[in-house]
C-alpha positions as CSV (number, residue, x, y, z in Angstrom):
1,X,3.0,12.3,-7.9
2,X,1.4,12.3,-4.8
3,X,-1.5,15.1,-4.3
4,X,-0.7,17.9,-1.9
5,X,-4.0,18.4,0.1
6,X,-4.7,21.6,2.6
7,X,-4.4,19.9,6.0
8,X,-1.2,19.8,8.1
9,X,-0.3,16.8,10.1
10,X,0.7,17.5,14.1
11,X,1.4,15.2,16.9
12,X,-0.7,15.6,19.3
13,X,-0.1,12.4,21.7
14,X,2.3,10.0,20.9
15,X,0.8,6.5,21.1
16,X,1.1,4.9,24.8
17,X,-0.5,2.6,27.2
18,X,-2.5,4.5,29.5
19,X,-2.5,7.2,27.4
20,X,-6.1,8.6,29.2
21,X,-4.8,8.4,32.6
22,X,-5.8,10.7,34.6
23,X,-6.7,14.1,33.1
24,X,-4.2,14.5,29.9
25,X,-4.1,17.1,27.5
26,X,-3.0,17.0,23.9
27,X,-0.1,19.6,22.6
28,X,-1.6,23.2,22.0
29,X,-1.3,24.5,18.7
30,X,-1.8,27.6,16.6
31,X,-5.3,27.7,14.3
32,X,-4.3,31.5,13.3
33,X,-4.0,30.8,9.7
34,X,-6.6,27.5,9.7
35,X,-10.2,27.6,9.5
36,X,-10.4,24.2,11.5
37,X,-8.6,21.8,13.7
38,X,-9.3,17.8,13.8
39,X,-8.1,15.7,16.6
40,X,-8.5,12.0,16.0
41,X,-8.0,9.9,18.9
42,X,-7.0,6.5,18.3
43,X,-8.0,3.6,20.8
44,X,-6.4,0.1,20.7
45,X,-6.6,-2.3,22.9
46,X,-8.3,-1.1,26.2
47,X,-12.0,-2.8,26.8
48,X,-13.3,-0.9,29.9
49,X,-11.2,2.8,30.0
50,X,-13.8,5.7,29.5
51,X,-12.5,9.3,29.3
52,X,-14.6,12.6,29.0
53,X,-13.4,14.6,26.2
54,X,-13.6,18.2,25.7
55,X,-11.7,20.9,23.4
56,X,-9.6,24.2,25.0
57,X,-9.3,27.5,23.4
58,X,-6.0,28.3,24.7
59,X,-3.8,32.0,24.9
60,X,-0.2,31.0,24.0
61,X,1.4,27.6,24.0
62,X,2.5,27.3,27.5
63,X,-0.8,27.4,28.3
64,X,-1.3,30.3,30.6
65,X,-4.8,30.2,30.4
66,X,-8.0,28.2,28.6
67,X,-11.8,28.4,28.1
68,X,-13.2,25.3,26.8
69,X,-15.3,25.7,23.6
70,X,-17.9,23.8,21.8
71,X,-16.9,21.5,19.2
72,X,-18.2,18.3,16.8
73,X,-17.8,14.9,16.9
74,X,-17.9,11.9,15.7
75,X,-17.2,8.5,16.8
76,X,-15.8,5.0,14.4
77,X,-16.5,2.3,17.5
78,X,-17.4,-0.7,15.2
79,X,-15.2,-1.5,11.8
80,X,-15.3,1.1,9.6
81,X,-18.4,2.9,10.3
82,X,-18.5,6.3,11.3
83,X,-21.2,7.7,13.3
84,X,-22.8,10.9,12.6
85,X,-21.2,14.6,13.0
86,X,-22.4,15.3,16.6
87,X,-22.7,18.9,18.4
88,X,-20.6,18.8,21.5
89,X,-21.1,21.7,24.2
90,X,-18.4,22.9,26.5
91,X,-19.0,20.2,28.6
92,X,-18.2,17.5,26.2
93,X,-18.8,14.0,25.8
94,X,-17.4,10.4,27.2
95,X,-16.4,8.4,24.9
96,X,-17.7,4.5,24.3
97,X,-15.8,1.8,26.5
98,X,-14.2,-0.9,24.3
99,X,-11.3,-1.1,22.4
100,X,-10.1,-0.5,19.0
101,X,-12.2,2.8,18.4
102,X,-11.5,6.6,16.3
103,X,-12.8,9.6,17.6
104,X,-12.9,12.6,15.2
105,X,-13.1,16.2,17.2
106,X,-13.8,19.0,15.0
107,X,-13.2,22.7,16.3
108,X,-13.6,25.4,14.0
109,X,-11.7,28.6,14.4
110,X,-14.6,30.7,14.4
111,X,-15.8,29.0,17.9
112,X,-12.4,30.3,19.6
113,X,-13.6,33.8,19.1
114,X,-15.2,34.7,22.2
115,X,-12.6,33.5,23.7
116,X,-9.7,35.7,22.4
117,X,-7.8,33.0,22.0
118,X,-5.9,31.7,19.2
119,X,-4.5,28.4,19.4
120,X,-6.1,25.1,20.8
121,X,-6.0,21.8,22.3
122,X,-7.5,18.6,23.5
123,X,-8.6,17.7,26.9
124,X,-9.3,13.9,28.3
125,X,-10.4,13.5,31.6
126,X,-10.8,9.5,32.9
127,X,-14.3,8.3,33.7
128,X,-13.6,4.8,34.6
129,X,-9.9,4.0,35.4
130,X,-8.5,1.4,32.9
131,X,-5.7,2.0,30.9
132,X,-6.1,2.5,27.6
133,X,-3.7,2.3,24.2
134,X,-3.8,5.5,22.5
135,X,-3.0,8.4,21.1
136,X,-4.0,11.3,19.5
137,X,-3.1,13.2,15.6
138,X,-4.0,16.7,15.1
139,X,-4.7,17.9,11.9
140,X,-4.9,21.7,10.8
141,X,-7.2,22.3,7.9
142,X,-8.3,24.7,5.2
143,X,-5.2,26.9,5.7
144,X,-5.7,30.5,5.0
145,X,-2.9,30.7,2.5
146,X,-3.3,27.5,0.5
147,X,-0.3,27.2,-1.6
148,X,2.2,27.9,1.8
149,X,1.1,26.0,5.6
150,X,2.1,28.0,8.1
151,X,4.6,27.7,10.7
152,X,2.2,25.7,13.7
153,X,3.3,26.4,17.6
154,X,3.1,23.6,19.4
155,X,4.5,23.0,23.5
């Protein structure tokens, strides 16, 4: 049997070439009954394409209206080695040029709290214009209610 673990699975960007153009934003969803959201962007082949990455709290799905929040990262640019869990301000960071990089961005709920908000998303903005394969998964984790994942909105 294969083990049930407390994260839900959400696309966030489907896979595409020039998935960073311009400013692009991931879907929005719900982190009501999560205690964190992680949004791993996947890079393949793109060698110069930078983007500058930064999370939005966000009031409803559409969405009508954002504040950006700080978050932590952490960066897999080389192989399998992972950097270290990095404090991100509201400002964000820019990601490494090169291809064939993850990105892990972790928001926890608690962060959206000032803001009122309830549900989130991620927001790449293009440093240096180069398309880039990519993508981005969303994961919700440490649901509230363990043994049933809620219902997630998502645009």
């Amino acid at each position: 049997m294969i083990p049930v673990f407390d994260r839900k699975k959400v696309k966030g960007l489907d896979p595409i070439a020039d998935a960073f153009a311009g400013t692009v934003t991931s879907d929005v969803v719900n982190m009501e009954g999560h205690a964190y959201a992680c949004f791993t962007i996947y890079k393949g082949v793109g060698a110069t394409g930078t983007s500058t990455i930064t999370v939005l709290a966000c009031s409803d799905t559409t969405p009508s209206a954002t504040s950006a929040v700080a978050f932590y990262y952490r960066a897999c640019t080389t192989g399998d080695t992972w950097g270290a869990l990095t404090a991100a301000t509201t400002a964000g960071f820019t990601t490494t040029a090169g291809s064939s990089q993850m990105y892990e961005i972790w928001v926890d709920a608690k962060e959206l709290g000032t803001t009122g908000y309830g549900y989130v998303q991620l927001s790449a903005l293009e440093v240096a214009n180069d398309p880039v394969l990519g993508g981005i998964l969303i994961e919700l984790v440490e649901p509230r209610y363990a043994d049933a994942i809620p219902a997630t909105s998502i645009t």
